[in-house]
C-alpha positions in Angstrom: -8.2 101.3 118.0 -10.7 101.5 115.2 -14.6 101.9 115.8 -15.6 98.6 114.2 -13.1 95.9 112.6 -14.3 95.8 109.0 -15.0 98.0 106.3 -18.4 99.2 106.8 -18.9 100.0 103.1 -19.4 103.2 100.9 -22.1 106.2 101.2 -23.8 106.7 98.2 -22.6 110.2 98.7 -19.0 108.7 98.5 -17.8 108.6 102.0 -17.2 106.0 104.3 -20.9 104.2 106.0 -20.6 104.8 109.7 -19.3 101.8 111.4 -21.6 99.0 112.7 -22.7 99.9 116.2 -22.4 96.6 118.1 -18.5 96.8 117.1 -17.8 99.3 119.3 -19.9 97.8 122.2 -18.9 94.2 122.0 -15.0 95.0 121.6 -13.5 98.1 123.4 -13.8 97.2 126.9 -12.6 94.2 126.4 -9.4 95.4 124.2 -8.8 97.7 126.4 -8.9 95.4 129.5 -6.5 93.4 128.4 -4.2 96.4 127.3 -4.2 98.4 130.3 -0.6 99.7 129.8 -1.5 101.5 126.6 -1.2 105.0 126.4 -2.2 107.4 124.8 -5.4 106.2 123.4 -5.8 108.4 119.9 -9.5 108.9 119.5 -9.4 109.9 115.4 -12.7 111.6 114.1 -16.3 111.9 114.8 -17.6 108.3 115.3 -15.1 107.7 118.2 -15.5 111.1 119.7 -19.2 110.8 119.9 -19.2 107.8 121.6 -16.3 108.8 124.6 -17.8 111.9 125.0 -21.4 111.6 123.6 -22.3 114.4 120.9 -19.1 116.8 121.7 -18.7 119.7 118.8 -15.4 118.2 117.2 -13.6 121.4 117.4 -14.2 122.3 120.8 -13.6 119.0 122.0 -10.1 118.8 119.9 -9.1 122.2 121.7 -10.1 121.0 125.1 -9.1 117.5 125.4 -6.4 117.1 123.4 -4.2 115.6 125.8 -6.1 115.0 128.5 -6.2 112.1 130.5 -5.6 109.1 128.5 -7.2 110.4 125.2 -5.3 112.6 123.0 -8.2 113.2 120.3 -7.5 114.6 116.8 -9.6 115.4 113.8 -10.1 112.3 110.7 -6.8 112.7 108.4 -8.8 112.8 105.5 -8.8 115.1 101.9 -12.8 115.5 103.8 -11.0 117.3 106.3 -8.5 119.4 104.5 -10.9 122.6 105.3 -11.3 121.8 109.1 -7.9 121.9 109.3 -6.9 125.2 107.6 -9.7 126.7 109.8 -8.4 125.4 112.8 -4.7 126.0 112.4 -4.0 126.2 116.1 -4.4 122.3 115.6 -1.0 122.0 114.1 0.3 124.6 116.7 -1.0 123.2 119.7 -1.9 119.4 119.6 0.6 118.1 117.6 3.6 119.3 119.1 2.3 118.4 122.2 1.8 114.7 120.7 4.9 114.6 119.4 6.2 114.8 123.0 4.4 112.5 124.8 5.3 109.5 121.9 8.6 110.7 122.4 8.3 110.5 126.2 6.5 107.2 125.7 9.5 105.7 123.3 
């Protein structure tokens, strides 16, 4: 489930603007009421994280929640990212085999 549903625009830096801030607020609980069976819930990159689990350092909380509960979190697939990921290579030895099992279980 995305943070916001529409394209928040550019950065002049390049990137992605952050996503509108009511989005999240006036359309996740209510999603997610009316999709209780859904599981896991894959919360992808910053914005999401910080606002499940408040201002969580993304690597930490990769390593320690992946999985956990309902949430399987994992890090923005992005070319921005490319360098998080070869620094945190326990990432592709860890998380997403364990992923791979639970869609599998889930199928």
């Amino acid at each position: 489930m995305a943070m916001g549903f529409c394209y928040p625009g550019r950065l002049p830096s390049g990137g992605d603007a952050p996503p509108q801030p009511e989005c999240a607020s006036l359309w996740h609980a209510a999603l997610l009421t009316r999709m209780p069976q859904i599981e896991p819930v894959l919360l992808v990159g910053g914005y999401v994280l910080r606002r499940h689990l408040g201002n969580a350092n993304m690597t930490a909380a990769v390593r320690a929640h992946a999985l956990a509960g309902s949430f399987v979190l994992l890090s923005h697939p992005s070319w921005r990212t490319t360098a998080w990921e070869q620094n945190n290579s326990w990432r592709g030895a860890e998380v997403l085999p364990r992923l791979k099992v639970e869609v599998a279980r889930l199928i």
